[in-house]
C-alpha positions in Angstrom: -7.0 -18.4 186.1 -5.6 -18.5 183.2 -2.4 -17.2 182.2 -0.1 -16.5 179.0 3.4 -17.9 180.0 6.4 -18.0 177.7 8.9 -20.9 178.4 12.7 -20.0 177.0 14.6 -23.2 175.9 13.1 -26.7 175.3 15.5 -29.2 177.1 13.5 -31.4 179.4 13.0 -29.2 182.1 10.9 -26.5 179.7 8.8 -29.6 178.7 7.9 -30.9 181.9 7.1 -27.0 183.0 5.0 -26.2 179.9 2.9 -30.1 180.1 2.1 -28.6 183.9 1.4 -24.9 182.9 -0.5 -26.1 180.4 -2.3 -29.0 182.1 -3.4 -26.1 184.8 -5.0 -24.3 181.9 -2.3 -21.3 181.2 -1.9 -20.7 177.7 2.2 -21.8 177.2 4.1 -21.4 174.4 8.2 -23.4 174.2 10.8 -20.3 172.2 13.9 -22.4 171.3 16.5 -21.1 169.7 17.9 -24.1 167.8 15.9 -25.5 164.4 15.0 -28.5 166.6 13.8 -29.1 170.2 15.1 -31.0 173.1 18.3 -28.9 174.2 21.2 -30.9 175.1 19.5 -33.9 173.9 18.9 -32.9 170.4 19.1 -36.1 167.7 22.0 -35.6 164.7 21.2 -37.9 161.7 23.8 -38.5 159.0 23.8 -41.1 156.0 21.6 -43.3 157.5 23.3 -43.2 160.9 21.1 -41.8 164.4 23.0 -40.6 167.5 22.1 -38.7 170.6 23.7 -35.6 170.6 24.0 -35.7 174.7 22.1 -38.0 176.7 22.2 -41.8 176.6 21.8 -43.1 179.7 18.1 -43.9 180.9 18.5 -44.2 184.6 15.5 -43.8 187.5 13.2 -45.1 185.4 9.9 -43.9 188.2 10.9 -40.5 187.8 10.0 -40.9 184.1 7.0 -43.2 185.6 5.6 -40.7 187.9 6.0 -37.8 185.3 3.7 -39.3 183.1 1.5 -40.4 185.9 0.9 -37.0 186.8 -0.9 -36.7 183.3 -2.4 -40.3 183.4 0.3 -41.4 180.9 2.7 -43.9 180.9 6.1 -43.6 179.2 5.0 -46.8 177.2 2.2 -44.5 175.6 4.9 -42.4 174.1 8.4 -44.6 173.7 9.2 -48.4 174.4 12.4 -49.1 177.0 14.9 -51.8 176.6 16.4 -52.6 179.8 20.3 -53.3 179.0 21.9 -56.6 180.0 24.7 -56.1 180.8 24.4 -52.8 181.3 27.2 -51.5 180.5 31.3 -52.4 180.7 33.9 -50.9 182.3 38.0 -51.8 180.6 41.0 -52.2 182.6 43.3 -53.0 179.6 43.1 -55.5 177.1 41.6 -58.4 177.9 40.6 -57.1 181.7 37.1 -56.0 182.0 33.7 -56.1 184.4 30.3 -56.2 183.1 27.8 -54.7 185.1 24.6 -56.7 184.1 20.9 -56.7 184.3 20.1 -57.7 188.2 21.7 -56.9 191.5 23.0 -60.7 192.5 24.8 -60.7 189.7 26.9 -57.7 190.1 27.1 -59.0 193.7 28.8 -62.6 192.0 31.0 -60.1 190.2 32.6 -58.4 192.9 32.9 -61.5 194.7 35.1 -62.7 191.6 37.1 -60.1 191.5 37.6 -59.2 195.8 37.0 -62.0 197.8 34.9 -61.0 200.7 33.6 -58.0 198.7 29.7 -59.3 198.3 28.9 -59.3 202.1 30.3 -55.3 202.0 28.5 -54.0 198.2 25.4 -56.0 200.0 26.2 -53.3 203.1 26.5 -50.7 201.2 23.5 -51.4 198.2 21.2 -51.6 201.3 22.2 -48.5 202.3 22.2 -46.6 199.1 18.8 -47.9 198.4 17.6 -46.6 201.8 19.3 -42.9 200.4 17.3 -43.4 197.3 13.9 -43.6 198.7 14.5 -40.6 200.9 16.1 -38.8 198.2 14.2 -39.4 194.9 10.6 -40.3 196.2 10.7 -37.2 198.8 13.9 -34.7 198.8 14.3 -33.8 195.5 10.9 -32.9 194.6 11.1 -30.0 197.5 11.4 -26.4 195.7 14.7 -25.2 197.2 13.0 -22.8 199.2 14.4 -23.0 202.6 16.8 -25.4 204.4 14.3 -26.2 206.6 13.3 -28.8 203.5 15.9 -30.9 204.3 14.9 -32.0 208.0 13.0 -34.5 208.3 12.9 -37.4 210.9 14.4 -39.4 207.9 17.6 -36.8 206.8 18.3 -36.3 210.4 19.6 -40.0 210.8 21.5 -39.3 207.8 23.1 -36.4 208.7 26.7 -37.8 209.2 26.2 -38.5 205.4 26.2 -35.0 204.3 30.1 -34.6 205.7 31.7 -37.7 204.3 32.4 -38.4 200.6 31.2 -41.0 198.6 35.2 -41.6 197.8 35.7 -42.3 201.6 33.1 -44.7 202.3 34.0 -46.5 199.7 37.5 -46.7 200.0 37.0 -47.6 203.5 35.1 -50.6 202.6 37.0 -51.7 198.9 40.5 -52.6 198.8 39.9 -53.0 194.6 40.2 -50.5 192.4 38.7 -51.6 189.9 35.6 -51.9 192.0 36.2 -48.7 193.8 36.4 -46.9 190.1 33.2 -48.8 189.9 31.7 -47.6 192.5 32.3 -44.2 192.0 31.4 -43.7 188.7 27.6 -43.3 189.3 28.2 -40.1 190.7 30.3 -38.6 188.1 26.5 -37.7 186.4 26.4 -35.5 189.3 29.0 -33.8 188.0 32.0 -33.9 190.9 34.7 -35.8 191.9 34.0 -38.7 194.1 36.4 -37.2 197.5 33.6 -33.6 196.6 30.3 -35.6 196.6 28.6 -36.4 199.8 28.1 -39.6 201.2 24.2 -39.2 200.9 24.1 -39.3 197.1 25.2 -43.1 197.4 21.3 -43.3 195.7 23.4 -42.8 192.8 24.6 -46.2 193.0 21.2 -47.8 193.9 19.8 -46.4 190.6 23.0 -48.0 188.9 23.2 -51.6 190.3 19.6 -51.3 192.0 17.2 -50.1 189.1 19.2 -50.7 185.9 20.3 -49.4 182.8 17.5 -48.8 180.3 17.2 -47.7 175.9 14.6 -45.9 175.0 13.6 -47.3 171.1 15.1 -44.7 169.0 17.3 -43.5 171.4 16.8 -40.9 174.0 15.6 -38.2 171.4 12.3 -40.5 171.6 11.8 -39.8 175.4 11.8 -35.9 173.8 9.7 -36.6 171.3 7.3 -38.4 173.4 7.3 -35.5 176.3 6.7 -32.8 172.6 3.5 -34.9 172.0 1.9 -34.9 175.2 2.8 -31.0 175.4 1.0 -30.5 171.9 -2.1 -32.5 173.5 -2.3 -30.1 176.4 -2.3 -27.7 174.3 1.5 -26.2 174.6 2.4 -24.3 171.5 6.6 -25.2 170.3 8.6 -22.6 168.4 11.8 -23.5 166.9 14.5 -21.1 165.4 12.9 -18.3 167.7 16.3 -16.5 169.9 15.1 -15.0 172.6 17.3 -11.2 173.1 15.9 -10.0 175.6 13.5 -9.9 178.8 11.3 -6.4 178.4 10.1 -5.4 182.4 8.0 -3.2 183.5 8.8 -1.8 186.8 10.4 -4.7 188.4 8.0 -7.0 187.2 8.8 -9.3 183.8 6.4 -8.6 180.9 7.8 -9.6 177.4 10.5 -11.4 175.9 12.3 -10.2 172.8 12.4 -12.6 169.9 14.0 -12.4 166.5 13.6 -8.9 166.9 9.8 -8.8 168.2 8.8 -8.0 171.9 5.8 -10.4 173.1 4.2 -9.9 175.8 3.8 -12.5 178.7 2.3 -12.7 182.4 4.7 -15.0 183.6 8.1 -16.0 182.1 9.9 -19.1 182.9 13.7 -19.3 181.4 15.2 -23.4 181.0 18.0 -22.0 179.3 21.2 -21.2 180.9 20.9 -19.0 184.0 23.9 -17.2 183.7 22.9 -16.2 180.0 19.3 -16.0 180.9 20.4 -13.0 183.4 22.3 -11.4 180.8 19.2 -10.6 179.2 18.5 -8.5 182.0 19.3 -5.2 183.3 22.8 -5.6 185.1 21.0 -4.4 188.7 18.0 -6.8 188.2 20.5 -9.8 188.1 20.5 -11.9 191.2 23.8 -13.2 191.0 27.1 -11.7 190.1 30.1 -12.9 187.3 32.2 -13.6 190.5 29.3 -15.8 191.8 29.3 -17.9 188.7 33.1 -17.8 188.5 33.4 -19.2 192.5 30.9 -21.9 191.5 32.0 -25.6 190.8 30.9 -26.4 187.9 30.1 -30.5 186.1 32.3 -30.7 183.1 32.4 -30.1 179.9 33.0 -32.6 177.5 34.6 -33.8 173.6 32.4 -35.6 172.0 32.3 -37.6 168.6 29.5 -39.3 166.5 31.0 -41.6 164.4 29.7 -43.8 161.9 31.4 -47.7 161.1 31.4 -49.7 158.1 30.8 -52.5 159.8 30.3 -54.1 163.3 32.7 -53.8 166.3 33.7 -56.5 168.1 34.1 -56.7 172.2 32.4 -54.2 173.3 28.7 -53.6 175.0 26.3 -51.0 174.1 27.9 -48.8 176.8 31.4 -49.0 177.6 33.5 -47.4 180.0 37.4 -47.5 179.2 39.4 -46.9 182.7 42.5 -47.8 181.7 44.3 -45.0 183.2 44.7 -43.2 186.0 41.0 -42.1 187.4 42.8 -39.9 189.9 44.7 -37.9 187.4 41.8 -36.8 184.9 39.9 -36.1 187.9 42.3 -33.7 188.6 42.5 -32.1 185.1 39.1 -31.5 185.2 38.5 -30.2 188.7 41.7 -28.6 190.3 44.3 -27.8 187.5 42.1 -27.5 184.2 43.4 -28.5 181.5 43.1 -30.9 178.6 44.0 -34.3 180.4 47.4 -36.5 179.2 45.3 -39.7 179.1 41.9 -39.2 179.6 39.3 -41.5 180.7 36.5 -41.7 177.8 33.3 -42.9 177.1 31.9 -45.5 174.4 28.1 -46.1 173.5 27.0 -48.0 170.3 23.2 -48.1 170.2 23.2 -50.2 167.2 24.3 -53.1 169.4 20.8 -53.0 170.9 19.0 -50.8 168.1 18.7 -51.5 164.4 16.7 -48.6 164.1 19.9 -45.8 164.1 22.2 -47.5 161.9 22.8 -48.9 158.1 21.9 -52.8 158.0 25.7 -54.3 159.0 27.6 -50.8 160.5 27.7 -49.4 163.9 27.1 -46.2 165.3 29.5 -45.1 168.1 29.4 -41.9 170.5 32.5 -41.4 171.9 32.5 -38.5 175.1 35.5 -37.1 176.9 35.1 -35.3 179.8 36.8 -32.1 180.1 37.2 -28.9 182.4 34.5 -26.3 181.0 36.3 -23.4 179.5 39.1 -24.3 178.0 40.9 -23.6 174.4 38.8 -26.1 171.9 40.3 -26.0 168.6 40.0 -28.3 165.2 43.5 -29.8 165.7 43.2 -30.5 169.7 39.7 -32.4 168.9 41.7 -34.3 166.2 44.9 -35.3 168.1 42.3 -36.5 171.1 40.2 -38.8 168.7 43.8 -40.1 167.6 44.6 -40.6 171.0 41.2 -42.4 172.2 40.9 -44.4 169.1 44.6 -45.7 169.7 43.6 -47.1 173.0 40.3 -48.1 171.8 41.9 -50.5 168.9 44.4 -51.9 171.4 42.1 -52.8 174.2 38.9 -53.9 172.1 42.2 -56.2 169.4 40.3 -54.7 166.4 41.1 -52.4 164.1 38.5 -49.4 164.0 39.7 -46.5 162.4 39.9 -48.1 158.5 35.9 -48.7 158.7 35.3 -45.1 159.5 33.0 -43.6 157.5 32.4 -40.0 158.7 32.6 -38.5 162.2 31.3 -34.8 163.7 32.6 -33.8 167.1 30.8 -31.2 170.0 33.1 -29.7 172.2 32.9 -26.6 174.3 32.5 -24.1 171.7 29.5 -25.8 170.8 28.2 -26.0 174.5 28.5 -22.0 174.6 27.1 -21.2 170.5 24.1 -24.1 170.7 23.1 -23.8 174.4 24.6 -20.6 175.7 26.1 -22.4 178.4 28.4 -21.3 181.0 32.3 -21.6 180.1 30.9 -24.6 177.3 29.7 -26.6 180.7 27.9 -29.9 179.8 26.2 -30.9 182.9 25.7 -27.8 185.0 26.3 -26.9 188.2 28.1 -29.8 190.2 26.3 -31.0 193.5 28.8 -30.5 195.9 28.1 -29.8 199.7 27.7 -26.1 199.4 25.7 -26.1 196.2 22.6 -28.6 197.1 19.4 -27.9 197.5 18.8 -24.4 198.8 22.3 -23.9 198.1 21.6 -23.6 194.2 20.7 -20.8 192.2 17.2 -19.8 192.8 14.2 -21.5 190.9 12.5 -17.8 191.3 14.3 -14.6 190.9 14.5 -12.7 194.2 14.6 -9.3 192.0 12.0 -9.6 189.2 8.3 -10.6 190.0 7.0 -13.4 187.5 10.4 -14.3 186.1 11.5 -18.1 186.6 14.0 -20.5 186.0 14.3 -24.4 185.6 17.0 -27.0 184.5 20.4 -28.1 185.7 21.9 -25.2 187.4 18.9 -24.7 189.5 16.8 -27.2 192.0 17.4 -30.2 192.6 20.8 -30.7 189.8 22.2 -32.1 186.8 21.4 -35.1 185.0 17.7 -35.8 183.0 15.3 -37.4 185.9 16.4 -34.3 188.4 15.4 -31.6 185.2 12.1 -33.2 184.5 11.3 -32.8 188.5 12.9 -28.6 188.2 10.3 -28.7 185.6 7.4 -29.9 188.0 8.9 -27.4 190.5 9.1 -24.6 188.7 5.8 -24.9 187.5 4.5 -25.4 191.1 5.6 -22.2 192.1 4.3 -20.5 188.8 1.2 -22.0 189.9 1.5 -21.0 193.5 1.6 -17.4 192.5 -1.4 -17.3 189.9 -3.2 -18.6 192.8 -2.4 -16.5 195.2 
């Protein structure tokens, strides 16, 4: 049966959602709000220069795999992958750095050069996070959020133990290092908590890191968008830019229109990958499932400070992705998490893209993306985002011995005031909503409101979390239960 079905926002969740509407035969149409489509991973392109606004990590490459399946595609149809070797650095201080490369043994040899015994435990603990992954990824996560009867299964209930540990405890009860405990840890920083926060179970995290690899998408990641926009438009999905959705019209308690740039059009179904939080502010305060002091109590991923910069010329000793841990992990942790606030010495993110790409940068420059993490919802001025890129590219001249900041031509920053005017998001949040204990799975806000019949929601602060591969599977969710309803 066919129906009309409006789609708010056109991150990757609202894509993967319209391509299944549509591919069910409902008439879907994408309103974003922004002059281009993708959400958080829009493209900005300056002087020659291409950066990913958010994303640049292409991790679980079968998620994108068995997306396109699902349409008898392949992600080569659309975009060509580069798989990164190494794939990616982590810095100590100057002259003290690991590369993660391109294959399992070798990150094994690494570890073993750096701890001596340490191969025969990450061999341990790979085995086991790979065994997480296949429950997790090829079953768990593509389950609705429903009930928490979804999580048993003859599989999960061996696991259980791993759902009250931390990820920080098992590995600090097997790694003396910390450099390879920082390494460890990191993965799960995408699922936006603290290490000693994040259960044990999500060590798949760590399988897709060492396991699967670290991929580039041609283009950058904006091609992975621009791919998932042309197999919408061939299913028939109709994409609106500029188009700010003000309200959500009902009738009775039942959704049926959308306000946009001042018109009301009507809609059977409505299915909001925008913000939730701001998504229910479009509502009538008693038709809103969850309260401010909900949202307030929730843990959320972080925010972040972010800068595309362009060079003059090429940067020497570094990888396409760096990570600089060169202070205290611990301590920005805590910044971020417990007292929020902007951290003394952050921790800070590197990617140049040109090292792998000629496409996104001038013949003989480089383009950088620097991101800090941050608490969400906190003071972002002009001069705070200019004495941090002071302080990062300090630290980033003395531990790469190269002089960066002469050679810059231009840079534009995205902080937290950008997060909440761009995206609407929730106290500036990057990420979403962390995956903590208490907020997995059926723990999370709602895919389908429990108040309004016909209204839906996708993305990262619904099922099954944060991070790109888990919003294209809310977007096969969400649509399942759209369709589940039609058909009822």
């Amino acid at each position: 049966m066919n129906k009309k079905i409006a789609v708010i926002g056109s991150g990757f969740s609202s894509l993967a959602a319209a391509c299944y509407l549509a591919k069910a035969g409902n008439s879907v149409t994408i309103f974003e709000k922004n002059d281009s489509i993708g959400g958080r991973a829009r493209q900005l392109k300056k002087d020659g220069f291409v950066f990913d606004m958010g994303p640049t990590w292409y991790w679980m490459p079968d998620v994108f795999e068995r997306f396109f399946s699902d349409f008898r595609k392949k992600p080569s149809d659309y975009y060509q992958l580069i798989k990164l070797n190494p794939a990616y650095r982590v810095f100590f201080g100057q002259n003290d750095s690991i590369a993660i490369e391109d294959t399992l043994p070798k990150i094994i040899d690494a570890f073993e050069k750096e701890e001596k015994g340490s191969s025969k435990k990450l061999k341990k603990f790979m085995a086991q996070a790979q065994d997480n992954y296949n429950i997790a990824i090829k079953d768990l996560v593509y389950r609705p959020g429903v009930s928490p009867f979804e999580l048993v299964t003859p599989a999960t209930f061996k696991k259980i133990s791993q759902f009250f540990s931390t990820i920080s405890r098992d590995v600090r009860k097997e790694f003396s290092n910390p450099k390879l405990i920082s390494i460890l840890e990191f993965p799960v920083l995408f699922l936006g908590a603290k290490p000693s926060n994040t259960p044990s179970f999500y060590s798949f995290m760590n399988y897709a890191d060492f396991g699967l690899g670290t991929f580039h998408p041609v283009n950058g990641m904006y091609s992975v968008v621009a791919g998932m926009k042309k197999l919408a438009e061939e299913l028939g999905v109709v994409i609106k830019t500029n188009q700010k959705v003000e309200k959500i019209n009902l009738s009775g308690a039942t959704a049926s229109a959308i306000r946009v740039n001042g018109e009301t059009i009507e809609h059977d179904y409505i299915l909001s990958g925008a913000d939730y939080h701001h998504t229910e502010t479009l509502l009538p305060q008693s038709f809103r499932q969850y309260s401010e002091s909900y949202w307030q109590k929730k843990t959320f991923a972080p925010s972040a400070l972010m800068f595309y910069v362009g060079f003059s010329r090429k940067l020497e000793n570094v990888e396409h992705h760096s990570l600089f841990f060169d202070v205290d992990f611990e301590k920005h942790a805590q910044e971020i998490y417990d007292e929020p606030k902007w951290p003394e010495n952050p921790l800070f993110y590197a990617s140049f893209p040109s090292k792998t790409d000629a496409h996104v940068a001038p013949d003989g420059m480089e383009a950088g993306i620097f991101l800090v993490p941050l608490a969400p919802g906190l003071n972002d001025t002009a001069e705070l985002r200019e004495e941090y890129f002071g302080k990062i590219m300090e630290r980033f001249e003395k531990i790469t011995t190269q002089e960066v900041k002469k050679y810059v031509i231009f840079k534009e920053s995205f902080c937290i005031n950008d997060f909440i005017s761009d995206y609407n998001s929730y106290k500036g949040n990057a990420y979403g909503l962390a995956n903590t204990l208490m907020q997995t799975a059926f723990l999370r806000p709602k895919l389908k409101s429990k108040k309004i019949k016909n209204l839906y929601f996708t993305g990262q602060l619904t099922v099954p979390g944060p991070g790109v591969p888990p919003s294209l599977i809310s977007g096969k969710l969400a649509a399942g239960l759209i369709e589940k309803s039609i058909n009822a």
